[in-house]
Biopython code that builds the backbone (N, CA, C, O; Angstrom):
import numpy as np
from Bio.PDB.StructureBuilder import StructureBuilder

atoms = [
    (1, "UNK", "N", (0.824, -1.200, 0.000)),
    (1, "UNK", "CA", (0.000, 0.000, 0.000)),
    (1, "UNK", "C", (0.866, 1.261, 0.000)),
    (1, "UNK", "O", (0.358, 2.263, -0.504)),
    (2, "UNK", "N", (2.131, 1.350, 0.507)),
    (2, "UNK", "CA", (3.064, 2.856, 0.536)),
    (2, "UNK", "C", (3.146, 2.542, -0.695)),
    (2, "UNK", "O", (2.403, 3.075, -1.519)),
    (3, "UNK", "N", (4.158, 1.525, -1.077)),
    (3, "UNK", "CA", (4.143, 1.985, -2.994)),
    (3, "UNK", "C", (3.553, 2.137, -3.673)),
    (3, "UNK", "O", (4.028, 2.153, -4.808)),
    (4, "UNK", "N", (2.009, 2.373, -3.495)),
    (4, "UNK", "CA", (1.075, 2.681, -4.300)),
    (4, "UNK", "C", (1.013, 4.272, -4.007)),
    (4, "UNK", "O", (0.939, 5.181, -4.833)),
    (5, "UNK", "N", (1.065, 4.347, -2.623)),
    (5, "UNK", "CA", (0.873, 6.128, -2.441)),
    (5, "UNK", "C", (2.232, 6.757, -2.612)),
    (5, "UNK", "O", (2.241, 7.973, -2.802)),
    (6, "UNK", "N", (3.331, 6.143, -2.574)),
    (6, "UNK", "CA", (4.381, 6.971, -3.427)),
    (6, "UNK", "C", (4.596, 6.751, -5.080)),
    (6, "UNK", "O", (5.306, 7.338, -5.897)),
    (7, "UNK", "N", (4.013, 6.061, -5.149)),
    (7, "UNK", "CA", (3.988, 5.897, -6.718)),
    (7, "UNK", "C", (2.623, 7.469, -7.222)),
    (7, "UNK", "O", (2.867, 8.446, -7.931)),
    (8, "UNK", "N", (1.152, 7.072, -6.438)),
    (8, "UNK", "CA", (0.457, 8.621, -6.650)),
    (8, "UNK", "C", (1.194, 9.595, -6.064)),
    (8, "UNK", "O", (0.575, 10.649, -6.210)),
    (9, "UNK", "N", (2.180, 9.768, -5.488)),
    (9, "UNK", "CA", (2.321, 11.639, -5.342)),
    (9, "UNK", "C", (3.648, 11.444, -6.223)),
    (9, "UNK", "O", (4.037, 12.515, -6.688)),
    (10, "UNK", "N", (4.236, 10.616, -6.478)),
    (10, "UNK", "CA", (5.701, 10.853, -8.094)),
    (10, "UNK", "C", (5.048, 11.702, -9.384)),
    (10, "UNK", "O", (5.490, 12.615, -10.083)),
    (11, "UNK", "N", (3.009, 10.512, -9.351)),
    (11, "UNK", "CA", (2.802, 11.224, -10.585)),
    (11, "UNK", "C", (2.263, 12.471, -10.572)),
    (11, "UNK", "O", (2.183, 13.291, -11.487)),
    (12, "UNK", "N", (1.857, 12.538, -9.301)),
    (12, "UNK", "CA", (1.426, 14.115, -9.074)),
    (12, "UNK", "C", (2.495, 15.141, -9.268)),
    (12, "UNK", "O", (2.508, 16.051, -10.097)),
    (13, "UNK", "N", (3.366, 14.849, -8.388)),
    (13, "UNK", "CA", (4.654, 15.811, -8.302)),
    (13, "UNK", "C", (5.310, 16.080, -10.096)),
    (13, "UNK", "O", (5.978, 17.087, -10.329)),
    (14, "UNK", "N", (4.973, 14.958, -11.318)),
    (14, "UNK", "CA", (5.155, 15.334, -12.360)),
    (14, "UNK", "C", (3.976, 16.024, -12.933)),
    (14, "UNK", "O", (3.938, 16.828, -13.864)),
    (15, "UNK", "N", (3.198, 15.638, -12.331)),
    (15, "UNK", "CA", (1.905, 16.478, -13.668)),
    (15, "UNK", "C", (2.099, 18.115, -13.186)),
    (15, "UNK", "O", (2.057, 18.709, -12.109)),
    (16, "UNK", "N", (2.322, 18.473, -14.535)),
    (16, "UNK", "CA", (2.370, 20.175, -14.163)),
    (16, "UNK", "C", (1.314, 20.500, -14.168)),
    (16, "UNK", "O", (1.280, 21.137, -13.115)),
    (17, "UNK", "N", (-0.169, 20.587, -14.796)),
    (17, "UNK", "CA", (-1.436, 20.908, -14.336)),
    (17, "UNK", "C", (-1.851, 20.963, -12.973)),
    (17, "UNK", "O", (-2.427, 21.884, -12.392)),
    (18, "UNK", "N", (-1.384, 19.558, -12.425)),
    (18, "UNK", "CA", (-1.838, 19.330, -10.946)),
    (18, "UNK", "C", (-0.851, 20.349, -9.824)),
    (18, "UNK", "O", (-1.018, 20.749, -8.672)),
    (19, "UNK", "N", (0.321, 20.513, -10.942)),
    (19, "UNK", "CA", (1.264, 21.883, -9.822)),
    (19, "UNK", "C", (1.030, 23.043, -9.912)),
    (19, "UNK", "O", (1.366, 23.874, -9.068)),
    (20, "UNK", "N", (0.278, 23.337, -11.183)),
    (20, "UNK", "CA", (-0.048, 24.487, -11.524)),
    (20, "UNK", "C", (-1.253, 24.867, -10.674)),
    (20, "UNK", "O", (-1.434, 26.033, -10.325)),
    (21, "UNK", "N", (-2.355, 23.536, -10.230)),
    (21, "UNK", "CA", (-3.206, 23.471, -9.809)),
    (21, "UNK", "C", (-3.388, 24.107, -8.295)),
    (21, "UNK", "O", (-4.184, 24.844, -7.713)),
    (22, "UNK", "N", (-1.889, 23.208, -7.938)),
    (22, "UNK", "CA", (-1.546, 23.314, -6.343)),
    (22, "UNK", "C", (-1.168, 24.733, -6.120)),
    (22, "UNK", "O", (-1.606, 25.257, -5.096)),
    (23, "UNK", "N", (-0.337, 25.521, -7.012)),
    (23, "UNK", "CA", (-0.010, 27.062, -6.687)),
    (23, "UNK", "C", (-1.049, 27.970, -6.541)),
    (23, "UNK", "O", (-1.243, 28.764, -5.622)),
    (24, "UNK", "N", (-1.907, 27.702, -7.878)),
    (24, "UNK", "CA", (-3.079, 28.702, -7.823)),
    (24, "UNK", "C", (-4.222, 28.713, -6.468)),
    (24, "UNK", "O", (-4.977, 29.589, -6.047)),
    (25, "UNK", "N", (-3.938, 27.267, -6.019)),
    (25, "UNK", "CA", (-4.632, 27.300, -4.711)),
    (25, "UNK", "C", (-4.113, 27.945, -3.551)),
    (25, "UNK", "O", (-4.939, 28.279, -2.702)),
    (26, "UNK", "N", (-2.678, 28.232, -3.306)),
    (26, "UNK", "CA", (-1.895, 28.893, -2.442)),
    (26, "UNK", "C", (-2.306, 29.653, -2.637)),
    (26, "UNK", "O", (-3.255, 29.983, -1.925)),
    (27, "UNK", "N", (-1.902, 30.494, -3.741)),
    (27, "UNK", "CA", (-2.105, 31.895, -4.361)),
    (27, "UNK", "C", (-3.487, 32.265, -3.704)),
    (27, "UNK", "O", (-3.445, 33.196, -2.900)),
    (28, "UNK", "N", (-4.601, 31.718, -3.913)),
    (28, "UNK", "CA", (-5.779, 31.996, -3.431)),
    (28, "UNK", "C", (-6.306, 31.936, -1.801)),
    (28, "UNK", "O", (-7.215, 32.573, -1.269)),
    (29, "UNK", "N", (-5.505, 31.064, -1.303)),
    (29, "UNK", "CA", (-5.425, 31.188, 0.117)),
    (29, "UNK", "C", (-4.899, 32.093, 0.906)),
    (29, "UNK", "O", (-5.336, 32.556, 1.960)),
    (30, "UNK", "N", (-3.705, 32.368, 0.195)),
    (30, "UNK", "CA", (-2.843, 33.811, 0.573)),
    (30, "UNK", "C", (-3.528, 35.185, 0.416)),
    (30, "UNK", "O", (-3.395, 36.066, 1.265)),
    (31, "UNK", "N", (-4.389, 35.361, -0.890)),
    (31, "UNK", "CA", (-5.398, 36.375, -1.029)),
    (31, "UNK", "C", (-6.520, 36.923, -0.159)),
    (31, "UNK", "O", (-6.957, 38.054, 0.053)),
    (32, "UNK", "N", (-6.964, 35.126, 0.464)),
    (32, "UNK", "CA", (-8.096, 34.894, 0.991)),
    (32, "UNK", "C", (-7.681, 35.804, 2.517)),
    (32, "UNK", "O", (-8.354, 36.685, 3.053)),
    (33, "UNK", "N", (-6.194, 35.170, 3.010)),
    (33, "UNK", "CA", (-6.011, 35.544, 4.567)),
    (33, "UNK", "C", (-5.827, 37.266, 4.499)),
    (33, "UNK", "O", (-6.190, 37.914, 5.481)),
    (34, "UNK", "N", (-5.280, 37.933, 3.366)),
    (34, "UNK", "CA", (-4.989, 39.130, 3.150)),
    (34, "UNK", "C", (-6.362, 40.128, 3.292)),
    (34, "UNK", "O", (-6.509, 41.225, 3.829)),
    (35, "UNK", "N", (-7.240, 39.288, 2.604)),
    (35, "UNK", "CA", (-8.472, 40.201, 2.680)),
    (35, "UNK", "C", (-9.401, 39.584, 3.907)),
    (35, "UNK", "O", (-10.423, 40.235, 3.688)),
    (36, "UNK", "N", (-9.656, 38.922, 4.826)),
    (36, "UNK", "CA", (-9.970, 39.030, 5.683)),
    (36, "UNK", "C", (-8.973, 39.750, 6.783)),
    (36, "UNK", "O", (-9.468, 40.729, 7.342)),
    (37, "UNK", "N", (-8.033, 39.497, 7.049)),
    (37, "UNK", "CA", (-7.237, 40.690, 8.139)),
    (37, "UNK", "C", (-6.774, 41.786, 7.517)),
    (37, "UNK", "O", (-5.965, 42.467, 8.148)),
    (38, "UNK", "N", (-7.203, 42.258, 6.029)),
    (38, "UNK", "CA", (-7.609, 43.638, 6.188)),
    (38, "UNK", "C", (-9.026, 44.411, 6.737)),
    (38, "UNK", "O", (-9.363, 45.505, 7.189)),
    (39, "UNK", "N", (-9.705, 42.915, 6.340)),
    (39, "UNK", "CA", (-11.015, 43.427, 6.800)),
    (39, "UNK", "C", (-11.645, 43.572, 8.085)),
    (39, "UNK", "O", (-12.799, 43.932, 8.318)),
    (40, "UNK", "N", (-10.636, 43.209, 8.973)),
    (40, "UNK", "CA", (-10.348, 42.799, 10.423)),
    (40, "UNK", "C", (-9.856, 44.480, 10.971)),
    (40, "UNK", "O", (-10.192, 45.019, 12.026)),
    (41, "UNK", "N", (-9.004, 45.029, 9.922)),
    (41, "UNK", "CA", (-8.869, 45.850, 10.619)),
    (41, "UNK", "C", (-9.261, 47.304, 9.926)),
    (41, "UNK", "O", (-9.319, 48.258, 10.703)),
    (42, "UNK", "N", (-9.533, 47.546, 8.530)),
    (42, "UNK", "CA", (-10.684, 48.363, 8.145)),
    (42, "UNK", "C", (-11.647, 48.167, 8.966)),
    (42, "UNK", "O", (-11.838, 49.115, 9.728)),
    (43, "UNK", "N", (-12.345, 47.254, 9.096)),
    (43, "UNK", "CA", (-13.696, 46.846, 9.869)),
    (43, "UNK", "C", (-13.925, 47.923, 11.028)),
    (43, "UNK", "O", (-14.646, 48.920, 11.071)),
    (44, "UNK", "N", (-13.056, 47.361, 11.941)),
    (44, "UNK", "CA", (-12.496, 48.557, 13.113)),
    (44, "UNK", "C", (-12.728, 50.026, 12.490)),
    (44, "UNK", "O", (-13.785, 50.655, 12.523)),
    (45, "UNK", "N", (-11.990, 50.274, 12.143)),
    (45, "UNK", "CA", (-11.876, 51.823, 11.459)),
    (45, "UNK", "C", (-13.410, 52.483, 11.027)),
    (45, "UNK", "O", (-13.935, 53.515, 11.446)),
    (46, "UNK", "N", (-13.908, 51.503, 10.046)),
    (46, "UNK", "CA", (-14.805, 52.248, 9.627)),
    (46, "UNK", "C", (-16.305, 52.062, 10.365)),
    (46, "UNK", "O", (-17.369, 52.578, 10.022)),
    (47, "UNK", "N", (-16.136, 51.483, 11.083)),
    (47, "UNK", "CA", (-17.211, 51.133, 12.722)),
    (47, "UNK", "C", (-17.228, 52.674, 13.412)),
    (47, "UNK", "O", (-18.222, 53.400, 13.395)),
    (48, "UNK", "N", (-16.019, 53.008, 13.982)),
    (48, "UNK", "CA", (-15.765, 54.270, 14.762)),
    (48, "UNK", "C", (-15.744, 55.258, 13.710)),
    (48, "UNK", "O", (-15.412, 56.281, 14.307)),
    (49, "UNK", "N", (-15.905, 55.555, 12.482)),
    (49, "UNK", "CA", (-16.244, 56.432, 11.357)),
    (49, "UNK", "C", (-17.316, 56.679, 11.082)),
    (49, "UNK", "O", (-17.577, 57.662, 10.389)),
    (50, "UNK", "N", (-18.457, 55.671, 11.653)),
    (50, "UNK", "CA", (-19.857, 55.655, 11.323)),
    (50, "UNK", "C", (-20.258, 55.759, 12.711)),
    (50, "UNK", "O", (-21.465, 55.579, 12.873)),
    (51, "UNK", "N", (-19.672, 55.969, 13.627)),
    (51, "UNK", "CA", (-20.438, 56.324, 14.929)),
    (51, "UNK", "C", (-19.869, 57.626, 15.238)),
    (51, "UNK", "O", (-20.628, 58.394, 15.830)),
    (52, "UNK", "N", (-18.426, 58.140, 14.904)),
    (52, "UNK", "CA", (-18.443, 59.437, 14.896)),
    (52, "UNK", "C", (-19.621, 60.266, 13.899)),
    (52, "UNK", "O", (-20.108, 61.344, 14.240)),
    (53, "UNK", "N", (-19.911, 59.680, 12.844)),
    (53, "UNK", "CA", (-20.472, 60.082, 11.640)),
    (53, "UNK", "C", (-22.452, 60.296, 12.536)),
    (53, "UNK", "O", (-23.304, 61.178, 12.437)),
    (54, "UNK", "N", (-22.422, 59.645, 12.920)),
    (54, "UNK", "CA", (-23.715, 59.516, 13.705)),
    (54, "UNK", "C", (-23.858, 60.148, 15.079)),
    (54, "UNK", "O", (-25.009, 60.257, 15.500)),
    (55, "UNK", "N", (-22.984, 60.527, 15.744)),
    (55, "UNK", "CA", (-23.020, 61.057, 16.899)),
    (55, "UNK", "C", (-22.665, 63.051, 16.594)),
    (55, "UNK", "O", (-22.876, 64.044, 17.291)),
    (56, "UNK", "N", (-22.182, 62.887, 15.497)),
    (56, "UNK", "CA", (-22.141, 64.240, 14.921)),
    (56, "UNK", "C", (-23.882, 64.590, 14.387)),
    (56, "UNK", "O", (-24.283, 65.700, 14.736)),
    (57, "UNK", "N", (-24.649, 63.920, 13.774)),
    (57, "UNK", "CA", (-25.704, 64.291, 13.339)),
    (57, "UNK", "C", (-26.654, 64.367, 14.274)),
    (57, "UNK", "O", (-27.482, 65.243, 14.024)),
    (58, "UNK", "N", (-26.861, 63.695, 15.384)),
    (58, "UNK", "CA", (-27.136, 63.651, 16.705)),
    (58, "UNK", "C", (-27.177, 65.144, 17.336)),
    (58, "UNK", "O", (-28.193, 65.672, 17.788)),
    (59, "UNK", "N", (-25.824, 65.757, 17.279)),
    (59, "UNK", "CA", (-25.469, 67.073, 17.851)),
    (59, "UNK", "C", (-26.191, 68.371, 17.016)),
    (59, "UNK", "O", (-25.986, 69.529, 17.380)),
]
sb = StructureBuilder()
sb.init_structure("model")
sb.init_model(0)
sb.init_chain("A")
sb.init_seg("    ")
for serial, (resi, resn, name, xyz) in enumerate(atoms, 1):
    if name == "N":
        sb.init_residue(resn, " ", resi, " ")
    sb.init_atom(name, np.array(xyz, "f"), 0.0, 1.0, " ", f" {name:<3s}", serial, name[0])
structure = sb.get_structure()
């Protein structure tokens, strides 16, 4: 049974589709974490922008 599963990841590790496959998924995970902890911390920001924004119209 191992030489069967090192025999599937040899042919994986050659198929360039399936590497090409594997990057673009990084790539997209890396995007993914970028725009949620920006949005983590815009979020913040524009929370206290809309309650200054509201506590001014208030006055």
């Amino acid at each position: 049974m191992e030489v069967h599963w090192k025999q599937s990841v040899a042919r994986l590790v050659k198929d360039k589709q399936a590497a090409t496959a594997v990057e673009y998924g990084l790539i997209v995970g890396l995007i993914a974490v970028v725009i949620v902890g920006g949005l983590a911390i815009m979020g913040e920001t524009a929370g206290n922008t809309f309650n200054n924004v509201a506590n001014t119209l208030d006055n």
